[in-house]
Rosetta silent file (secondary structure, phi, psi, omega in degrees, C-alpha in Angstrom):
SEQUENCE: XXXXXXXXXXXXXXXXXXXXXXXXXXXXXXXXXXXXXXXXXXXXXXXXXXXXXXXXXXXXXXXXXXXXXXXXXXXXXXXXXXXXXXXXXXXXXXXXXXXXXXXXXXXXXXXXXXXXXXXXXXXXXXXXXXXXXXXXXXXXXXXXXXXXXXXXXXXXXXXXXXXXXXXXXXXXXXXXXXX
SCORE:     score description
SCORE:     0.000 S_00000001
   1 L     0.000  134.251 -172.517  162.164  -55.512  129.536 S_00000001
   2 L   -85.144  120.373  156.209  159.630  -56.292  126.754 S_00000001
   3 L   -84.879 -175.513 -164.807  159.080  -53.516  124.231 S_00000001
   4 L   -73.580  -17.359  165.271  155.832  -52.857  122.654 S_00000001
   5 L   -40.988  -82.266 -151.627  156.268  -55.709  119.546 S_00000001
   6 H   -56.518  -82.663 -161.681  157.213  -58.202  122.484 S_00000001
   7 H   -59.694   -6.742  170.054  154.709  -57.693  124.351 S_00000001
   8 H   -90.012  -55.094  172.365  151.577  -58.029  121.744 S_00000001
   9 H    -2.661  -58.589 -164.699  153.590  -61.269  120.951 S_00000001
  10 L   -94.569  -27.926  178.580  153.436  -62.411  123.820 S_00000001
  11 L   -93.511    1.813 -167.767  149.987  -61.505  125.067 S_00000001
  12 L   -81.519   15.708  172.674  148.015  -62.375  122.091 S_00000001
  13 L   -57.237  173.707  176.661  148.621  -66.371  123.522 S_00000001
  14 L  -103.162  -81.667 -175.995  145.312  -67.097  125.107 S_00000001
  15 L   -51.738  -50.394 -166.254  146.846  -69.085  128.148 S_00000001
  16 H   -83.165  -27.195 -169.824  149.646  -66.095  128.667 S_00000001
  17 H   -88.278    8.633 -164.027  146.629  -63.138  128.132 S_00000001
  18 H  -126.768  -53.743  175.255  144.543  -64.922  130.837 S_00000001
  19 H   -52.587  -18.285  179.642  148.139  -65.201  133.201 S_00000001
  20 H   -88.177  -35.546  170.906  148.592  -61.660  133.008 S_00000001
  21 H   -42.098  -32.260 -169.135  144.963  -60.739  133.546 S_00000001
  22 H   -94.548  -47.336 -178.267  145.109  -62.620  137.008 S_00000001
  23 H   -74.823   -6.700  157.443  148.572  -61.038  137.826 S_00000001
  24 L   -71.888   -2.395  173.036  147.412  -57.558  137.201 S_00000001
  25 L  -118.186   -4.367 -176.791  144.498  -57.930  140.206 S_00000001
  26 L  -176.247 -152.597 -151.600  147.004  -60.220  142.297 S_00000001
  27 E  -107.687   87.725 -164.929  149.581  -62.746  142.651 S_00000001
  28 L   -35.460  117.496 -167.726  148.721  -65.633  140.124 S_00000001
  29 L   -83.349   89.253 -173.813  147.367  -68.571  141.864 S_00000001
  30 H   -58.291  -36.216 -170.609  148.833  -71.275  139.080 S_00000001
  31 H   -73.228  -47.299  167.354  146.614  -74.473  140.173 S_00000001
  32 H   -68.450  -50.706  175.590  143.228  -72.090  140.188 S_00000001
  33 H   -36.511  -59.824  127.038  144.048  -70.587  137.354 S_00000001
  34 H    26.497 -107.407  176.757  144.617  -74.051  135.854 S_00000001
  35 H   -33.757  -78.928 -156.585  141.602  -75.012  136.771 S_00000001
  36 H   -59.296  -67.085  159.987  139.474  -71.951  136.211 S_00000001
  37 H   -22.792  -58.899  174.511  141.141  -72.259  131.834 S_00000001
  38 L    97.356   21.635 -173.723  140.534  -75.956  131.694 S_00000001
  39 L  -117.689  164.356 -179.544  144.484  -76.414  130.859 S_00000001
  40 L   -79.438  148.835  179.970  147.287  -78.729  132.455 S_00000001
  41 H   -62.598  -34.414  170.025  149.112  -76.556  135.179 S_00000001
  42 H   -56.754  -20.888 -178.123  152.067  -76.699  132.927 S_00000001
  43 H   -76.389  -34.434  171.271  151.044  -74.609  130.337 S_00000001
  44 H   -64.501  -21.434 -170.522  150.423  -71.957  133.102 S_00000001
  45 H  -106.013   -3.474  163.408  153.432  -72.450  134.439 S_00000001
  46 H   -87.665  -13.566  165.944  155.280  -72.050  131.132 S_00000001
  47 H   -85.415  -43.221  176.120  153.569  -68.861  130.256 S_00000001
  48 H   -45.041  -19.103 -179.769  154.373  -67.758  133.614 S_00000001
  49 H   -58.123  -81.353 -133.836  158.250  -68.486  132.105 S_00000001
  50 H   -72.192  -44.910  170.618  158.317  -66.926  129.544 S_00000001
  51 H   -63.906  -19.850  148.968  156.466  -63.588  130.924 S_00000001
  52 H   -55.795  -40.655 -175.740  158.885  -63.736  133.624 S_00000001
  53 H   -84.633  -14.879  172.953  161.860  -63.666  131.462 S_00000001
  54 L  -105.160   26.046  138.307  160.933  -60.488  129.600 S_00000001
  55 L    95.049   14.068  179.087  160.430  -59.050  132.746 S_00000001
  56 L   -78.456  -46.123  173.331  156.736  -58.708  132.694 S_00000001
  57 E   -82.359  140.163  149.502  156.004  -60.614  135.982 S_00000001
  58 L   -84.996  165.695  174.645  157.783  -60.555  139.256 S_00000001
  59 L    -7.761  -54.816 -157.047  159.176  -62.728  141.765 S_00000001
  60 L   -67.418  -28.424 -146.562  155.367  -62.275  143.464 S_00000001
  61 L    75.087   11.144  144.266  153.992  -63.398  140.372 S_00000001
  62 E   -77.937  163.449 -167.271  152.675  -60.348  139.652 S_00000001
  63 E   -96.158  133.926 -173.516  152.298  -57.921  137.082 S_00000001
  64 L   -55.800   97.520  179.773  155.386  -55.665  137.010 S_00000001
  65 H   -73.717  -30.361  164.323  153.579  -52.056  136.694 S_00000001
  66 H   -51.165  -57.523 -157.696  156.658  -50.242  136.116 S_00000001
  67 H   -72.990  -24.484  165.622  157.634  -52.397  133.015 S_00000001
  68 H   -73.315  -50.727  142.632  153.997  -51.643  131.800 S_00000001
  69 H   -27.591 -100.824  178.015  154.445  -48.489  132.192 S_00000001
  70 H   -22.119  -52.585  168.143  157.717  -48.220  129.875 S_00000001
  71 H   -30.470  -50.358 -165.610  155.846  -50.249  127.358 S_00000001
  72 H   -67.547  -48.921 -176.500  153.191  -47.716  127.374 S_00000001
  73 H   -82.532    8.649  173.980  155.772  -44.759  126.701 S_00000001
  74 L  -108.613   16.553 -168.783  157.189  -46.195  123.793 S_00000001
  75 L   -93.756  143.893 -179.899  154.002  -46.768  121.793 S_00000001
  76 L   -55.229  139.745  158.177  154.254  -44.058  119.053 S_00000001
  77 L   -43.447  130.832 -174.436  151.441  -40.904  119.596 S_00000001
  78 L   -64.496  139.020 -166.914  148.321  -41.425  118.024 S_00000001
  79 L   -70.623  114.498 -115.556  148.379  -40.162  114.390 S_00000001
  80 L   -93.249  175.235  168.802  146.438  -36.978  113.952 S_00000001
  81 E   -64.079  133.347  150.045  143.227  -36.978  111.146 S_00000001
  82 L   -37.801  163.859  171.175  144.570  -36.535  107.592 S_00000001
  83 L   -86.752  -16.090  160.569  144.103  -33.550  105.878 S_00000001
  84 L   -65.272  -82.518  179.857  141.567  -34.670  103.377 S_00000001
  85 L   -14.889 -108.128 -142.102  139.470  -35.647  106.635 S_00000001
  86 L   -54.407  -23.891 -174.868  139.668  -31.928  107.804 S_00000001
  87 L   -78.229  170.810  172.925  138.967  -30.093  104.542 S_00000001
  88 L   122.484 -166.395 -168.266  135.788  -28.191  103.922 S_00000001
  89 L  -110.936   90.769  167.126  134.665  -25.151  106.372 S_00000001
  90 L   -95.456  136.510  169.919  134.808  -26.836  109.927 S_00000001
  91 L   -81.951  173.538 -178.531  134.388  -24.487  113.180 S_00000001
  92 H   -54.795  -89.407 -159.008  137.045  -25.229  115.662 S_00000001
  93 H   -44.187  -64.447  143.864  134.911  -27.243  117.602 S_00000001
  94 H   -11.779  -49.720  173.320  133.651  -29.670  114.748 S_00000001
  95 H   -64.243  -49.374 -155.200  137.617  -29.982  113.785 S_00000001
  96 H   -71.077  -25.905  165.238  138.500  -30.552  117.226 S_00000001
  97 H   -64.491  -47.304 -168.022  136.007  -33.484  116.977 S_00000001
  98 H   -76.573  -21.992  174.323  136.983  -34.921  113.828 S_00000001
  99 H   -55.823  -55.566 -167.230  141.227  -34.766  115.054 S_00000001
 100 H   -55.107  -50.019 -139.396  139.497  -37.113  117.842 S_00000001
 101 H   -82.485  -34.408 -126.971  137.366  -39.687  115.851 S_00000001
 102 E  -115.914  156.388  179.378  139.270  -39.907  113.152 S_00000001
 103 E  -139.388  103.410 -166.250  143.374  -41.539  112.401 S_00000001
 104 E    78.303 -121.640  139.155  144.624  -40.701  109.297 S_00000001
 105 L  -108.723   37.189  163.508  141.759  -41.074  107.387 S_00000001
 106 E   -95.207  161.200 -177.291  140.159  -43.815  109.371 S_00000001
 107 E  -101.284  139.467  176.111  137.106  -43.554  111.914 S_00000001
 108 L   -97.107  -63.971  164.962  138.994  -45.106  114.761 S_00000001
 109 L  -121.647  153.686  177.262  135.248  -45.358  116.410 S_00000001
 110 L   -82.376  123.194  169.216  131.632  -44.427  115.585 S_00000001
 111 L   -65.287  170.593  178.483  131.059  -41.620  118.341 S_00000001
 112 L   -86.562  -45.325 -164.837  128.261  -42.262  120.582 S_00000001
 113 L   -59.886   95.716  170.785  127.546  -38.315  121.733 S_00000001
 114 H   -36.587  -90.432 -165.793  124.547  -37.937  118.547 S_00000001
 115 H   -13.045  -53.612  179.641  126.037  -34.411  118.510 S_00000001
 116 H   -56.065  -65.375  154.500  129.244  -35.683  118.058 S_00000001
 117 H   -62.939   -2.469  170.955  128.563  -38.319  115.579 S_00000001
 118 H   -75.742  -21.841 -170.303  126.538  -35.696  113.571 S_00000001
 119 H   -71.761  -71.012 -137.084  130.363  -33.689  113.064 S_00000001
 120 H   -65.124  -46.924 -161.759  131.516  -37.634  112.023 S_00000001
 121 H   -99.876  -13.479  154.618  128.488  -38.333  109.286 S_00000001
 122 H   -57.831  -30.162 -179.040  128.684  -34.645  107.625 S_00000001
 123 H  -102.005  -13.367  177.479  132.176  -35.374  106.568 S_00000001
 124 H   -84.490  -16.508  175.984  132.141  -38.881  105.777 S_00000001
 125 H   -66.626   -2.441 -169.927  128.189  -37.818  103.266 S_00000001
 126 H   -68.007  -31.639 -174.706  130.877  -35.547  101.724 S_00000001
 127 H   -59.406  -38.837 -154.720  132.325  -38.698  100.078 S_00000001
 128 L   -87.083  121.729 -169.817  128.756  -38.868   98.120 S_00000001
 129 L   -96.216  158.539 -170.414  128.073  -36.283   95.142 S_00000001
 130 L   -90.701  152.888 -170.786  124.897  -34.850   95.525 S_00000001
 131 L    94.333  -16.686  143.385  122.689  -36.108   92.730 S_00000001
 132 L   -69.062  129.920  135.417  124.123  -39.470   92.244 S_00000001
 133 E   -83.369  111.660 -174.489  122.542  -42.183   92.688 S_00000001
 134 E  -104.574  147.174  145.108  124.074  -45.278   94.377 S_00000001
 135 E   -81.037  152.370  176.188  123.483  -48.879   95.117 S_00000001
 136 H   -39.742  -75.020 -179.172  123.677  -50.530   98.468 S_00000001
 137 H   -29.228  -43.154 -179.288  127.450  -52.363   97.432 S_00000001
 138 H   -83.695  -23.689 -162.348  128.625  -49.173   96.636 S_00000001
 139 H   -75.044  -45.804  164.065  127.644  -46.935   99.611 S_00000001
 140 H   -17.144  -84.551 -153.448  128.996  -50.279  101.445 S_00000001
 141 H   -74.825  -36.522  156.254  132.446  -49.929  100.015 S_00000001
 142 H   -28.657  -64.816 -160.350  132.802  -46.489  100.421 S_00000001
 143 H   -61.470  -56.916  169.233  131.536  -46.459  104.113 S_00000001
 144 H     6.707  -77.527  158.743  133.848  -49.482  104.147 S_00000001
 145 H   -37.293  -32.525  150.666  136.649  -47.621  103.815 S_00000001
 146 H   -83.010  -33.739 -156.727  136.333  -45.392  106.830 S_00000001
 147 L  -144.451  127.475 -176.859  134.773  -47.934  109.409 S_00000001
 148 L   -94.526    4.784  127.953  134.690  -51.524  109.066 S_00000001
 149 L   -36.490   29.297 -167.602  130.612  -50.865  110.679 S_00000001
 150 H   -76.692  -17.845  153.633  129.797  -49.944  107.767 S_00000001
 151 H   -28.979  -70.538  177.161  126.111  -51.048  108.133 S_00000001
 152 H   -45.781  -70.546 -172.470  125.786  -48.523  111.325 S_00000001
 153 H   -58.292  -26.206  172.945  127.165  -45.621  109.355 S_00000001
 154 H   -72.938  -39.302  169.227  124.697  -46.477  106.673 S_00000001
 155 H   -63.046  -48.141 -175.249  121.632  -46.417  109.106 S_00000001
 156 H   -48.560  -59.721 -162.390  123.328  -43.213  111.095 S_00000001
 157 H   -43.866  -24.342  176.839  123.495  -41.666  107.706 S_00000001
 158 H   -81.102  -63.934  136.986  120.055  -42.445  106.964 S_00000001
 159 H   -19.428  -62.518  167.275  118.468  -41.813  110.171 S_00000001
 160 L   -82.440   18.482  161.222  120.151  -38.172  110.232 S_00000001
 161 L    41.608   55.016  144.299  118.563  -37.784  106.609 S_00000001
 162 L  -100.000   -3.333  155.007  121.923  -36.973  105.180 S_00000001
 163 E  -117.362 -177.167 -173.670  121.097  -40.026  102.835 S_00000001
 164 E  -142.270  120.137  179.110  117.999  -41.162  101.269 S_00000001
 165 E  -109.589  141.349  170.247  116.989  -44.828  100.632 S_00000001
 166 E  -159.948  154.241  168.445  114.237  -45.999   98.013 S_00000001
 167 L    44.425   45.649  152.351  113.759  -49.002   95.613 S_00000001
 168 L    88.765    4.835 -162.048  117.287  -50.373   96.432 S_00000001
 169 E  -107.303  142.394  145.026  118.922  -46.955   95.390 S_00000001
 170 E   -93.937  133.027  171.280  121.050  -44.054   97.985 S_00000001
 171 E  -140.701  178.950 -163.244  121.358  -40.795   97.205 S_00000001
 172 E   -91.047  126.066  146.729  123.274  -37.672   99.406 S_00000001
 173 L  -101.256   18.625 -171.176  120.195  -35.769  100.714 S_00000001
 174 L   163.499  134.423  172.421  121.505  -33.495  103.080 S_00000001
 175 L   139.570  172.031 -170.908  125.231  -32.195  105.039 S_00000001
 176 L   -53.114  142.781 -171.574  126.894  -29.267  103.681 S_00000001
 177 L  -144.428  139.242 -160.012  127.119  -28.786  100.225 S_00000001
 178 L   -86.492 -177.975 -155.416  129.833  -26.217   98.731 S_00000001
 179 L  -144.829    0.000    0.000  128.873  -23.360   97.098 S_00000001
């Protein structure tokens, strides 16, 4: 049985990531498959090997869902927001948002929900001192640091007029400010 190491190992192959994809809706057809790739049937049939011997495929040539399973329950629980992320004066709900977006003190994703992403660009304008003036490079490397989007979060931020752009300059123009 492949643990969770083994198994990005093994699927980030191209040719073995395309065999499992076909044995997770059915039985892998090696000759269409083949075909379908653009590869000699041997390569198909050598990924099929190899994913057989750590137990991902069966007999059928399908993919073993139990063993996928197990895989699944050994990947560690996702790592809550840091605690920098979380300070300031968040309601419950607003926290309970930012535990989701955010890992460590990474964005894992830009939410979609505007509401949602409104929680997301008050605490990353926090990063900004009000009063300051910035260039584009730096507001870059900053946003940089949460989200590698950092473009998007520069438009969100702008758009939801918690920054302000003029003559080539950013400045914090709005989210909570402490008191």
């Amino acid at each position: 049985m492949a643990d969770p190491t083994e198994f990005l190992r093994l699927a980030l192959d191209p040719v073995r990531l395309a065999v499992l994809g076909a044995a997770a809706v059915g039985s892998v057809d090696v000759d269409g498959l083949a075909r379908n790739l653009e590869v000699p049937v041997h390569r198909i049939e050598r990924a099929l090997g190899r994913l057989r011997a750590a137990g991902l495929i069966d007999d059928d040539l399908r993919l073993d869902a139990a063993v996928m399973r197990s895989i699944s329950e050994q990947l560690p629980e996702r790592a809550p927001a840091d605690d920098s992320v979380l300070e300031g004066e968040w309601s419950d709900a607003e926290r309970a948002i930012l535990t989701r977006f955010f890992e460590h003190d990474r964005l894992r994703q830009i939410p979609a929900h505007k509401g949602k992403r409104r929680v997301v660009l008050e605490r990353i304008v926090q990063e900004f001192e009000p009063g300051l003036r910035y260039d584009e490079r730096e507001v870059s490397r900053r946003l940089q640091l949460f989200h590698p989007d950092h473009a998007s979060l520069r438009r969100y931020l702008i758009d939801e007029e918690l920054m302000t752009r003029a003559d080539g300059s950013y400045w914090r123009s709005g989210g909570r400010f402490a008191t």
